[in-house]
C-alpha positions as CSV (number, residue, x, y, z in Angstrom):
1,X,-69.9,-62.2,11.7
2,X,-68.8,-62.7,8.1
3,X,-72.1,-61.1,7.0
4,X,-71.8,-58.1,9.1
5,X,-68.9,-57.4,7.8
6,X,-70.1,-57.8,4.2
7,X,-72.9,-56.0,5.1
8,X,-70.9,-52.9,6.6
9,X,-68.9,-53.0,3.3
10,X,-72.0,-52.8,1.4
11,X,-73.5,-50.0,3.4
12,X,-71.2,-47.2,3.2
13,X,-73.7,-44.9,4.0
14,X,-73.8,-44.7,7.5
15,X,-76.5,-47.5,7.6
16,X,-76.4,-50.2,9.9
17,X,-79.0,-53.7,9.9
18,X,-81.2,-54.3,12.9
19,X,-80.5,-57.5,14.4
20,X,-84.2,-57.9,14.6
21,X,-85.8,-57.3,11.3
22,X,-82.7,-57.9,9.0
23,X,-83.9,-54.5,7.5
24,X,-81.3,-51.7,7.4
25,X,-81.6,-48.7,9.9
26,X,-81.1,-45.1,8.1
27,X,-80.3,-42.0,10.3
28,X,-83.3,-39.5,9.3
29,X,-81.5,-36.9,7.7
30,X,-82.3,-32.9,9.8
31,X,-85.5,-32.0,7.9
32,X,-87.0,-35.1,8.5
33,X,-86.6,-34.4,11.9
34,X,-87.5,-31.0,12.9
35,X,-90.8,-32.4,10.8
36,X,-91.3,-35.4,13.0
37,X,-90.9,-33.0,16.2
38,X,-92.8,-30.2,14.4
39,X,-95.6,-32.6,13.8
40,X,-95.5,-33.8,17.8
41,X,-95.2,-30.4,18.6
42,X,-99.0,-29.6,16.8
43,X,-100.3,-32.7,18.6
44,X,-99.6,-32.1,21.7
45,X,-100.7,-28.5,21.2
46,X,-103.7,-29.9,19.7
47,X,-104.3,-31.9,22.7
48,X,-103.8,-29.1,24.8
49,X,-106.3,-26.9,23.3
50,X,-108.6,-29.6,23.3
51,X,-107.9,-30.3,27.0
52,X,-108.6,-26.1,27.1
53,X,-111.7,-26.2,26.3
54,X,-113.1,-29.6,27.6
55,X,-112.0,-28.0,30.8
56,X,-113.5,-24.5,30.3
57,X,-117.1,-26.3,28.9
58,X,-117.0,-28.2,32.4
59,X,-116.5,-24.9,34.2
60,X,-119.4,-23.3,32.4
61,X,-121.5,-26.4,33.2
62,X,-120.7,-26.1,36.9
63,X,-121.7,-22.5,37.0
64,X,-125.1,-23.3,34.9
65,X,-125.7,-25.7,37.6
66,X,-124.7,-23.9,40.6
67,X,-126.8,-21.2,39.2
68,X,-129.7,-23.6,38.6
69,X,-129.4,-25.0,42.1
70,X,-129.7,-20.8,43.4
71,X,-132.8,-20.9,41.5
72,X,-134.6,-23.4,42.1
73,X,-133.6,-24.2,45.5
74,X,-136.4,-23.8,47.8
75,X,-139.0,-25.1,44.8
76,X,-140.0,-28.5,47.2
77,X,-140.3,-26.2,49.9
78,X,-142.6,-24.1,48.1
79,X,-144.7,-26.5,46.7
80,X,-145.5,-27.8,49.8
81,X,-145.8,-23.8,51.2
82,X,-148.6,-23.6,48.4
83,X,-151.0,-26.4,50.1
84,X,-150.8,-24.4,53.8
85,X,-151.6,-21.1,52.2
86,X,-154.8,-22.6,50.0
87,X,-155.9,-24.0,53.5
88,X,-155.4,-20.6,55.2
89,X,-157.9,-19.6,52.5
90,X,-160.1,-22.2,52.5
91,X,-160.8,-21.2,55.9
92,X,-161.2,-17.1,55.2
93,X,-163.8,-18.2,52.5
94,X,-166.1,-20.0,54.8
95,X,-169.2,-17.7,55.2
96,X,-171.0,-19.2,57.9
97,X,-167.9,-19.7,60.2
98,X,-168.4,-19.8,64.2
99,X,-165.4,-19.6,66.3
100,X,-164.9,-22.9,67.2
101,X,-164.5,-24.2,63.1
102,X,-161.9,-21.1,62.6
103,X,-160.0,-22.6,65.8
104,X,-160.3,-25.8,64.3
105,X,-159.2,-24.6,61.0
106,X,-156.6,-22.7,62.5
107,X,-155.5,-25.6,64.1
108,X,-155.5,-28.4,60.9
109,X,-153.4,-25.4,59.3
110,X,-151.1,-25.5,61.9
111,X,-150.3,-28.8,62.0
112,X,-150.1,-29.0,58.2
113,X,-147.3,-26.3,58.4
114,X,-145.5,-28.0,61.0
115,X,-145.4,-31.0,58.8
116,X,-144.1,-28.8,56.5
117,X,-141.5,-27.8,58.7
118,X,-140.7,-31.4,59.7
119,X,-140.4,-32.8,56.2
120,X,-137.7,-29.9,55.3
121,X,-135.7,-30.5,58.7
122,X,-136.9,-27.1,60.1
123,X,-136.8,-27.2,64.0
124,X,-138.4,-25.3,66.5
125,X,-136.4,-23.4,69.3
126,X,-138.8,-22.9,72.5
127,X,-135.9,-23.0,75.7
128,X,-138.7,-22.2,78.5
129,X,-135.9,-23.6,81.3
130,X,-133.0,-24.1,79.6
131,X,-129.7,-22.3,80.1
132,X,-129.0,-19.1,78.0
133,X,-127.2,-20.0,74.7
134,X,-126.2,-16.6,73.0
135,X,-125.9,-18.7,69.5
136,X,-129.6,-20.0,70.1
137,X,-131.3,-17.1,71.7
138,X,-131.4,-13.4,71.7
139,X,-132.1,-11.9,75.9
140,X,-134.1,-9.0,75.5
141,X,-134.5,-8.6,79.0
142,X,-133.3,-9.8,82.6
143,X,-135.9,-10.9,85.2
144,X,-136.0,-11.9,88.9
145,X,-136.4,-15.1,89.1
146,X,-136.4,-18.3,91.6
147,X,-134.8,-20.0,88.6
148,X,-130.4,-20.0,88.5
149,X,-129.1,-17.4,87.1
150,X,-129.0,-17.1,83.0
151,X,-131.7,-19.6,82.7
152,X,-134.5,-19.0,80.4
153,X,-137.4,-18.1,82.0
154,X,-140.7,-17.0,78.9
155,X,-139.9,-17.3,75.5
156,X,-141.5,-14.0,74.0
157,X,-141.0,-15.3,70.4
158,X,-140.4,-18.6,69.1
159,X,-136.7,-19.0,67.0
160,X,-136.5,-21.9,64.5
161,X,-133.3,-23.8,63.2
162,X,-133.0,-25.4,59.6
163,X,-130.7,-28.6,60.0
164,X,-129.0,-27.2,62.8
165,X,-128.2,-23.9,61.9
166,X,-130.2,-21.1,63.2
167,X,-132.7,-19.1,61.1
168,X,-133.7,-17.1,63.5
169,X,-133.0,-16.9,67.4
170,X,-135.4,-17.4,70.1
171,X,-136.4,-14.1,71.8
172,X,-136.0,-14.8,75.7
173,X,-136.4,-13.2,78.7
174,X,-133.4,-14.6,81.2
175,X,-133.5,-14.9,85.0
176,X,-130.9,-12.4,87.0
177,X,-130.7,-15.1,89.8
178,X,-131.0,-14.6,93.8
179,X,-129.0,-12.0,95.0
């Protein structure tokens, strides 16, 4: 306590000694502060602005990409779309061609295409029996039928659904049901 004392008598300048360190504590005088908290203050708005900009690069980058992704979306599908069509021609360049090797053709052509389809999750709608479904199938007319009511009876064109979600519906004709 003696040296405290001592200490405070030695120190009349508002100084006191850190218990820790031994080393005397000085009250920074106005100007020293208002530069210590102007100096914060441009490092935190330097770190803002950089946080700015880091975020506004990313946003550009996700529009770049989402842009990119527009673009070049269907590029698989149409790679694979390019080895149908050089069949289809294949087949209108034979010269000596008899019915039966077009139908054949035709055929191979077909079921390249449908592989096609299958690869890229694109489903056939064909709902010869089935109950109308307004979201899968467009009536263009209403028949008598044996069949229930609303049921499905010919399928004038075929609708196709790409992983679940319709491309296009199936044209139907629908029963009218006994009366």
């Amino acid at each position: 306590m003696e040296q405290n004392e001592t200490n405070n008598e030695t120190n009349p300048k508002n100084e006191t000694q850190s218990p820790e360190t031994g080393t005397p504590d000085v009250m920074p005088s106005p100007e020293e502060m208002l530069k210590e908290a102007e100096r914060k203050a441009q490092e935190h708005y330097d770190a803002w602005m950089y946080a700015k900009a880091e975020s506004e690069n990313i946003r550009r980058r996700a529009a770049d990409d989402v842009s990119k992704a527009h673009k070049f979306a269907v590029e698989r599908f149409s790679n694979e779309m390019l080895a149908v069509k050089d069949s289809l021609e294949a087949g209108l360049a034979v010269e000596t061609a008899t019915v039966e090797s077009f139908k054949s053709g035709m055929e191979l052509t077909l079921k390249q295409l449908s592989g096609v389809f299958e690869k890229f999750n694109i489903s056939e709608i064909n709902p010869v029996g089935e109950k109308f479904d307004a979201h899968k199938h467009q009536a263009i007319s209403m028949v008598d039928s044996d069949q229930p009511a609303n049921t499905v009876v010919s399928v004038m064109q075929k609708g196709y659904a790409l992983n679940d979600r319709i491309l296009r519906p199936a044209l139907v004709m629908v029963s009218k049901g006994k009366e």
